[in-house]
N, C-alpha and C positions, 0 to 999 in steps of 0.2 A: 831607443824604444819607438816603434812605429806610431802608427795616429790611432792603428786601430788599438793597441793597446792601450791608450792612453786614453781614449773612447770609455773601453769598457770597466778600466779601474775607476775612473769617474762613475761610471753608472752604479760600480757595489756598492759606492760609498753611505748612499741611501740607506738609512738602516734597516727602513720597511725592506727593500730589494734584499740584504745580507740575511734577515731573519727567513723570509719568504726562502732563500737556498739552501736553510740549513735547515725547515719546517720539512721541507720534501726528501732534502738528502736523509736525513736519521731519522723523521717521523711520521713519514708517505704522506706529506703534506697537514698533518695536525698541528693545531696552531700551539704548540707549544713554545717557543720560543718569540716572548713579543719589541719589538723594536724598540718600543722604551723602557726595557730592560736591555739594554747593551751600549756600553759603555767605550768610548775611542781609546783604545791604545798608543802608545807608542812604538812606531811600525818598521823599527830599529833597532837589531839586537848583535852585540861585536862578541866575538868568539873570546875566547881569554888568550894575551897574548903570553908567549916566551920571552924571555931576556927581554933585546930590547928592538925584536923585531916588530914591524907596525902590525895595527890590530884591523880584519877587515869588514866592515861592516856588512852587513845580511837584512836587504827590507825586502819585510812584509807586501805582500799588494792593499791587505785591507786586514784590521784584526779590531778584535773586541773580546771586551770582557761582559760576560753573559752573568746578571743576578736576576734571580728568581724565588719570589718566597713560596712556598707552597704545602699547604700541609702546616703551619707553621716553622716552614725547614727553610732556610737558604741554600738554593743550590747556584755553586759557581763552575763557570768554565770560563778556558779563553779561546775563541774562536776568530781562524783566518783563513783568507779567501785568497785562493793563488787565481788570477785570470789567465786565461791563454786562448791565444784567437788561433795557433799551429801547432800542434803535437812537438811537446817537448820531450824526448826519451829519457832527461836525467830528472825528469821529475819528481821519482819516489826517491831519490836517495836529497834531490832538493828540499821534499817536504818534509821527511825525517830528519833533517838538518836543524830546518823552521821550528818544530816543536822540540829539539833537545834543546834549543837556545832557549824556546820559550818555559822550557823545567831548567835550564843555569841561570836563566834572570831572576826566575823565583826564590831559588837557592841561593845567590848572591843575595837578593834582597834580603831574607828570612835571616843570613848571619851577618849584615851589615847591622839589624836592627836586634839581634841577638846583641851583639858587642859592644852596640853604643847602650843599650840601656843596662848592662851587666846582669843579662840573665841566666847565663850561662853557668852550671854548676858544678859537672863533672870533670874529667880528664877526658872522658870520649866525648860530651860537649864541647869543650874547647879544642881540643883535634877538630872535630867536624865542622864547627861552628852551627851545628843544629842539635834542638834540646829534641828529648825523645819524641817529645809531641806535634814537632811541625811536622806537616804537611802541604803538597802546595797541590794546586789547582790542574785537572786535567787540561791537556790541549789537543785539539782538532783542527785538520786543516782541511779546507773542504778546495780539489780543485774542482774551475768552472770554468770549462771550455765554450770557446765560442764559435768554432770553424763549424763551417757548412762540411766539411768531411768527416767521416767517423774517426774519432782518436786512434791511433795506431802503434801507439807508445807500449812500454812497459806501463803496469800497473802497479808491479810490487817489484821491492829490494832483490828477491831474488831471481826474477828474469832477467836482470844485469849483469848477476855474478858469472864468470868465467867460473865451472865446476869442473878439477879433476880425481879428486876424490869425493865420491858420492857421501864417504864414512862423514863428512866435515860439514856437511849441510845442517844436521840438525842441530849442531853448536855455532850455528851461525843465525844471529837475530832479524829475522824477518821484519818487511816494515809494507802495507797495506799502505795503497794511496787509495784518498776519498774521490771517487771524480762525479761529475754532472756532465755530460756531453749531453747535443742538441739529439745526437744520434740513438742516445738512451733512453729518452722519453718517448714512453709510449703516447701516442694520438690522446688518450683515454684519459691518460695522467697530468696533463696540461691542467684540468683542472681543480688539479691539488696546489697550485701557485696559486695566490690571493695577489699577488701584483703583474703588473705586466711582463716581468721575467720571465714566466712562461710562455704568455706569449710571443714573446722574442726568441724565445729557442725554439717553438714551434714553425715559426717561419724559418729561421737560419736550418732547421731540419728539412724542408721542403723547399729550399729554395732553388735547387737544380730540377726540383720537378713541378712545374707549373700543375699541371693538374691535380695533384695530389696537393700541394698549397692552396689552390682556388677551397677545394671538398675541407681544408683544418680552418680557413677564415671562416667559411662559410656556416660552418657548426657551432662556431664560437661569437655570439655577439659583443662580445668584450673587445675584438679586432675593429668595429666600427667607430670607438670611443677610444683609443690609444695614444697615451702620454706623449707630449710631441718629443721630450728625450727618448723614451724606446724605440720612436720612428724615424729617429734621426740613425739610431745607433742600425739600425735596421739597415738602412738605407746604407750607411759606410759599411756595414760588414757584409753585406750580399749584391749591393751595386744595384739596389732596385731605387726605385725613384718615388716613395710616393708622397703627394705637398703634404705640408705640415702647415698648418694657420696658428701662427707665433701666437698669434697677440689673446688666442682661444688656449693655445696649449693643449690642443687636439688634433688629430688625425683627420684631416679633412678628405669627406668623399671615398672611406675607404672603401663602402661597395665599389666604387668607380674603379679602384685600383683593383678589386677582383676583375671585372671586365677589362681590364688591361693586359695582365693575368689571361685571362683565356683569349683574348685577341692574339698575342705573343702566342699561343702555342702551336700557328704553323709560319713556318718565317717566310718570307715572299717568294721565293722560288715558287714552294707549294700554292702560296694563294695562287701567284698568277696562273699556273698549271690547269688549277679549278676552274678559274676563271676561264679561259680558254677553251675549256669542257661546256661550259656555262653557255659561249658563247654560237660552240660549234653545234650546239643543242643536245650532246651527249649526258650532259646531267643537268638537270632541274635547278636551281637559285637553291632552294629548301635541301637537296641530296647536297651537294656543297658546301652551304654552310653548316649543315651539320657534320660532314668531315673536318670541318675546317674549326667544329666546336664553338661558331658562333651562331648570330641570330640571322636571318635572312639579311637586315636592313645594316647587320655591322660587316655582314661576310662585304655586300656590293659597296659598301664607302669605302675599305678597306683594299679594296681590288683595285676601284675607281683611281686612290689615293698612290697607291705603285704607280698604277699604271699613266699619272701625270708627272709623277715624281720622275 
């Protein structure tokens, strides 16, 4: 497992962060879903073996069991977060995998405690090992991509299948994967996230396009106050650089990192080219830098600074 992966399973872990992806994936951001309502799992679940062949384990990235009273009703689910920083194509038949284990643990559990306590009454109870009335708990996997490129994978079971009779598809059980890609969020919808996850997918969205990231910081004031873990995680997964002051636990100076941000968007070849224009009297300081998308006083330190280097 790379560093970035292991970055970003750290960051779900957060339950504020897991609630805030599961508010937006199933509820376009209503707070439905609250952090201390959700419970850690065990992120571990083994297939049932044969004979005496070994049995192979399957974890989870991140899982929880979700209670909620509401109405005077409890509502349960179990909810898990698969991360992925590269397009994985066997994804959907991976995450279909993740919740049939997560309906055989319940079912294993349900007639473990069926048999120890002899509840069990019928013939078709004891075959099954469930009384007519269990039931177990839905499961959701919610995947959360984190690559600066748009997903490119399969999204469902049957974009994998090899098909040569068409007749066979519809007796073949489909399986939907959840996804959040950086690439899916609209500009607009960022601020349906209540933590910094959005804004971190917001920038891993624009982060090949500097202008267009400068115009998403620059709407959002919540980018100037940013948790120094999302700007770390920022920083590893897009290779930008901007300081972090530990001992605040804040993003330090993040206007400064916009003007960094648009200083970077013409690389030295161009400056100097300008600059040259600048100097042969062809274009004005002010014509300049604003092709150059700075301000007069950072276009000429900027030139100055090439041109010592």
């Amino acid at each position: 497992m790379g560093k970035e992966d292991v970055a970003t399973r750290r960051y779900m872990q957060d339950s504020r962060r897991f609630a805030d992806a599961f508010n937006y994936a199933l509820y376009g951001g209503e707070q439905i879903i609250r952090a201390a309502d959700l419970k850690p799992l065990n992120t571990v679940s083994v297939p049932p073996g044969q004979g005496e062949h070994p049995r192979e384990e399957r974890r989870r990235d991140t899982f929880r069991c979700w209670q909620s009273m509401t109405d005077d009703r409890v509502a349960y689910a179990l909810l898990g977060i698969e991360d992925q920083t590269r397009t994985d194509r066997s994804m959907p038949a991976r995450c279909m995998l993740y919740d049939a284990l997560g309906y055989a643990d319940q079912i294993d559990e349900l007639k473990r405690k069926n048999r120890e306590g002899h509840l069990l009454k019928s013939s078709a109870e004891f075959l099954s090992g469930l009384r007519e009335e269990d039931r177990v708990l839905p499961v959701v996997t919610l995947v959360l991509h984190f690559g600066t490129e748009p997903w490119d994978g399969e999204t469902r079971l049957h974009d994998l299948l090899r098909v040569e009779d068409e007749d066979l598809l519809p007796f073949v059980a489909d399986y939907r994967m959840n996804l959040v890609s950086p690439a899916s969020v609209e500009d607009a919808d960022i601020s349906k996230f209540r933590t910094d996850l959005g804004l971190v997918l917001g920038y891993i969205k624009h982060a090949n396009d500097k202008e267009a990231l400068r115009k998403v910081m620059k709407s959002d004031k919540r980018y100037e106050s940013m948790d120094a873990e999302s700007v770390g995680l920022i920083n590893l997964l897009t290779n930008s650089h901007i300081k972090v002051d530990e001992g605040e636990g804040k993003a330090v100076d993040t206007c400064k990192a916009i003007r960094d941000i648009r200083q970077e968007g013409y690389d030295e070849g161009a400056l100097t080219m300008l600059g040259d224009l600048v100097s042969e009297g062809v274009l004005s300081v002010e014509d300049a830098s604003r092709r150059a998308r700075l301000t007069p006083e950072e276009f000429e330190e900027k030139v100055a600074a090439i041109r010592e280097g």
